[in-house]
N, C-alpha and C positions, 0 to 999 in steps of 0.2 A: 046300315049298321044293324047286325041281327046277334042285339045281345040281350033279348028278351029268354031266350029257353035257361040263359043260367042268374045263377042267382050273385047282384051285388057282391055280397061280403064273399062270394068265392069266389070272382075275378078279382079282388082287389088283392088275395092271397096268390093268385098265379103267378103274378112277376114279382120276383125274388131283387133282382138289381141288373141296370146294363152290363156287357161283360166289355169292357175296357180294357184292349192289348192292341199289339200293332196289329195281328190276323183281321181283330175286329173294322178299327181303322181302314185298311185295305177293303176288304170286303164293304165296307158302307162305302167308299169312292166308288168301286170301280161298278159294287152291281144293284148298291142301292138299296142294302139290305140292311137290318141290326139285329146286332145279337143282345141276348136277353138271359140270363141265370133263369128257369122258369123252378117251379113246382115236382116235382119228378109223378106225381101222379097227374098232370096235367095233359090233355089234349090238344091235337090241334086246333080245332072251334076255340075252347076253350080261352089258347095264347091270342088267336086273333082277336074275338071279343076283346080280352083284356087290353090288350093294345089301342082297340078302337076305342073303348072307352076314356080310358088312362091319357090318352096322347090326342087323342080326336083327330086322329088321320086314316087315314082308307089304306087297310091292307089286303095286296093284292094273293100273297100262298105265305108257309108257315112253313118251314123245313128242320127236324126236331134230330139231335143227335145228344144219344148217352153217351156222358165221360165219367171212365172208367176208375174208381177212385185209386191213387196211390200207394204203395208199399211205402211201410215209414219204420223208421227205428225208435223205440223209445225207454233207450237204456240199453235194458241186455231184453227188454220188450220188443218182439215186431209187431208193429199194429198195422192198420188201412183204413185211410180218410171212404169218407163214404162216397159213394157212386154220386152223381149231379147229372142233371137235364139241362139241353142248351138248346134253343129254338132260335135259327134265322128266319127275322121277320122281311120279307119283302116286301116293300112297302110302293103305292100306285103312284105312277112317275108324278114328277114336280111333288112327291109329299118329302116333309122332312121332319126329323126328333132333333131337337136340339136341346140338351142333358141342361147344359150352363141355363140357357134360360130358364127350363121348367123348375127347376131348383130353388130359387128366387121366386118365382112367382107363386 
């Protein structure tokens, strides 16, 4: 675990919340990965540390995609939700997150 070069209180700001849908579900069965809301100035190193820290499981790569934010109406307003960062964490075989119990504990 090499989360010595950053600092605490700015990996505890990287991860923003799981992203919970069915894409995500799929993707953690079949290849063992999670998805994660991150920081949108965050790094790869960065999401990993965080994770290693946060979860205390060994992550094995970090795969980072921007979504693009939404066209939206508001009134006779057009507005647009702001762009967000989304990191699959793939994580080293036999590790797992499980949400329901970190939650509680």
């Amino acid at each position: 675990m090499s989360n010595q070069k950053f600092s605490q209180e700015r990996l505890m700001n990287v991860l923003q919340a799981p992203q919970i849908s069915e894409k995500a579900t799929y993707v953690a069965e079949k290849y063992e990965q999670v998805i994660f809301r991150v920081d949108s100035t965050a790094t790869k190193p960065e999401i990993k540390a965080a994770v290693e820290l946060m979860f205390k499981v060994d992550v094995e790569s970090v795969q980072v995609a921007l979504v693009k934010g939404k066209q939206k109406r508001f009134g006779k307003f057009m507005g647009r939700r702001k762009n967000w960062k989304k990191a699959y964490v793939c994580l080293a075989p036999g590790q797992k997150i499980n949400f329901a119990e970190s939650e509680q504990g």
